[in-house]
VOGU-3710 file (C-alpha; in Angstrom, 3 decimals, decimal comma):
1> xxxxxxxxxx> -3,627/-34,684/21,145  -5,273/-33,907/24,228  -8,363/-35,853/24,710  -9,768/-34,647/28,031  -8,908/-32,027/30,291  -6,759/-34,028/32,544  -4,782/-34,920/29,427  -4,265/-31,031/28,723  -3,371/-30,392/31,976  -0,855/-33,059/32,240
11> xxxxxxxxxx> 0,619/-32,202/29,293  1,080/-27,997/29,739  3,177/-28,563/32,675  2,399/-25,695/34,207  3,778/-22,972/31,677  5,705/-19,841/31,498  5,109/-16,745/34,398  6,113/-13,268/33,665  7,329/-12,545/37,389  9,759/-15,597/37,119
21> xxxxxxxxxx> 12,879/-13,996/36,053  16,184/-12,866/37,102  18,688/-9,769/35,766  22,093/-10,021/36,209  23,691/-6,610/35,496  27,317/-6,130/34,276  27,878/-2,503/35,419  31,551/-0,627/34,526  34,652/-0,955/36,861  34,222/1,599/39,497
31> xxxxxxxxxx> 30,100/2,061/38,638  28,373/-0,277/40,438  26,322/0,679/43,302  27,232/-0,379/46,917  25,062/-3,162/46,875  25,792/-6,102/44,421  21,724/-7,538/44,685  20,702/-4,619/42,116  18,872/-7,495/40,187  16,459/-7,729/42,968
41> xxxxxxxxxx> 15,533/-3,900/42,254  14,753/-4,374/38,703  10,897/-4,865/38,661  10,279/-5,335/35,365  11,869/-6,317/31,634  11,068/-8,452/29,224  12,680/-10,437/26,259  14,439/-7,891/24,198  12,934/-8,080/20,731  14,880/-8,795/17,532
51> xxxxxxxxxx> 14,059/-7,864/13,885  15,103/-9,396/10,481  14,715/-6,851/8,017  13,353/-7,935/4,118  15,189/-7,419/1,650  12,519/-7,307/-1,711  14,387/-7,710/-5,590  12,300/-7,337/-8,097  11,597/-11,128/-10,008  9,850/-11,001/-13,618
61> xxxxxxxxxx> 7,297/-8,621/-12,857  6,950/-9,770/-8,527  8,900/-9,205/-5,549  11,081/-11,642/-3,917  12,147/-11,377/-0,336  15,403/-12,181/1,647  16,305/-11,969/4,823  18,485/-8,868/5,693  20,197/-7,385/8,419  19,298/-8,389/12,128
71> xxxxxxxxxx> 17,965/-5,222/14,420  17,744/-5,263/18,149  15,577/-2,798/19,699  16,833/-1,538/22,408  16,245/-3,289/26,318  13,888/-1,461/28,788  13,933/-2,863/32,169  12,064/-0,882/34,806  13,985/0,098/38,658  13,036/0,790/41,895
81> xxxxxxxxxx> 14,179/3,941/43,298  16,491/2,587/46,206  16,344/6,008/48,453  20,084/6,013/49,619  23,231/8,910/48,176  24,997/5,898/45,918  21,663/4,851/44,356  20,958/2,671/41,423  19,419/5,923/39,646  23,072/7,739/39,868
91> xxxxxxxxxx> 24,769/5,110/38,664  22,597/5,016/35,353  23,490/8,236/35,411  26,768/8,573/35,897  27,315/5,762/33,656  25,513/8,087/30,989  27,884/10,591/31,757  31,007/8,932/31,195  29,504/7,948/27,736  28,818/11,331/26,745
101> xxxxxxxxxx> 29,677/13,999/29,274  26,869/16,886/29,115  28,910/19,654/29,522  31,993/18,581/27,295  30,487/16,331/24,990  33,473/13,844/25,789  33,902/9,723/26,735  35,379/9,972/30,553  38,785/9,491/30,492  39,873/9,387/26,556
111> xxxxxxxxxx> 37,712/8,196/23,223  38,902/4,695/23,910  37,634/4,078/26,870  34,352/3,807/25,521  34,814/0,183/25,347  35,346/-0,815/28,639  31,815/1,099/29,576  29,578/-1,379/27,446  28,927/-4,507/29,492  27,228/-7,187/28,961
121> xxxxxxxxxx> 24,401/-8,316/30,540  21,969/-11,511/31,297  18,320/-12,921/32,086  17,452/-15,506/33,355  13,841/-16,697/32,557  12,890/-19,327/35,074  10,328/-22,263/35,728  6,788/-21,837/37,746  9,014/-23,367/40,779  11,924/-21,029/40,549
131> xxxxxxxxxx> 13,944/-24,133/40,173  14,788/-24,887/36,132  16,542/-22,009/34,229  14,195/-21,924/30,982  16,197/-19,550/29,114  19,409/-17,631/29,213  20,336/-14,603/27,051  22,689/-12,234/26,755  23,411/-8,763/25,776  26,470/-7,666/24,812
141> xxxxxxxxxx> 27,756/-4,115/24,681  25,006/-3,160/27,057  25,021/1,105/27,651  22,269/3,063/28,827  20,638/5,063/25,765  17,774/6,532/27,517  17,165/6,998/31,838  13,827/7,622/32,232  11,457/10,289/34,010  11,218/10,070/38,010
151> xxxxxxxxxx> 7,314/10,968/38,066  6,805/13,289/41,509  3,312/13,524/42,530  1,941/14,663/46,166  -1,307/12,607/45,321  0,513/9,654/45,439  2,248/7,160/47,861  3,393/4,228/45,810  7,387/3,493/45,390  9,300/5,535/43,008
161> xxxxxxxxxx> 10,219/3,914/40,018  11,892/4,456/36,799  12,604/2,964/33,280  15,929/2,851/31,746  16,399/1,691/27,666  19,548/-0,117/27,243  21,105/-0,542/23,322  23,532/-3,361/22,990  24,873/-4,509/19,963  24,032/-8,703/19,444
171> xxxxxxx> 22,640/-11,479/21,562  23,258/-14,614/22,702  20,362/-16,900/23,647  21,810/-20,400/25,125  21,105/-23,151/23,213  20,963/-22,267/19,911  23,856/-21,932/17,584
//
């Protein structure tokens, strides 16, 4: 128990930042944009969140809950607009495409191939040094569900970003079993 401030402040050792954090994407063979640092151009994310749904039986007259199936939401991570013709913004969307195509309502190439376009992906949450690797997750079967809006506005002259939602199907978090 911390008995004076210098005892608290010893003992927090510094604590958690939300800019200290790395993305390592996982795009499809042939998808990935020219340049392999695409991590660096993801400006925001966060944990993804996970759910254990209740399960309530009816006891004698009160309700008694159990744990029931896991849910994970899915991933937003927000992206700079990198202004070139192979840009990280067409290959979210071309990615999307091969998923479902929006004129033929197919997977690119045949209905199996839909495997091989869900990748998995990883964060990195890291120290107030940039040094220590706090925690590593993963996502498995990573596609993009939703791209989001490019806002245009003539009022404006801040970099272009957008958000893009990615569902995966289960996690790993390092560490725990």
């Amino acid at each position: 128990m911390a008995n004076t401030i210098s005892d608290f402040k010893n003992g927090f050792n510094g604590g958690t930042r939300v800019n200290r954090f790395v993305v390592f994407p996982q795009w499809p063979a042939g998808l990935a944009p020219p340049q392999t640092d695409s991590s660096f151009k993801i400006i925001s994310a966060s944990l993804p969140a996970v759910t254990v749904n209740t399960i309530s039986v009816p006891y004698r007259g009160r309700l008694v809950n159990f744990a029931g199936d896991r849910q994970y939401s899915p991933w937003t991570v927000g992206v700079y607009d990198d202004n070139n013709t192979q840009n990280l913004w067409r290959a979210f969307q071309t990615w999307k495409e091969r998923l479902d195509g929006h004129w033929n309502h197919k997977v690119y190439n045949n209905d199996f191939a839909y495997r091989f376009l869900q990748t998995t992906w990883r964060i990195q949450q890291l120290d107030v040094n940039n040094n220590q690797v706090l925690r590593q997750i993963y996502l498995y079967k990573c596609w993009p569900s939703v791209i989001g809006e490019i806002g245009l506005n003539m009022g404006e002259n801040n970099f272009v970003s957008f958000s893009v939602s990615l569902t995966f199907d289960h996690i790993k978090i390092d560490g725990m079993a």
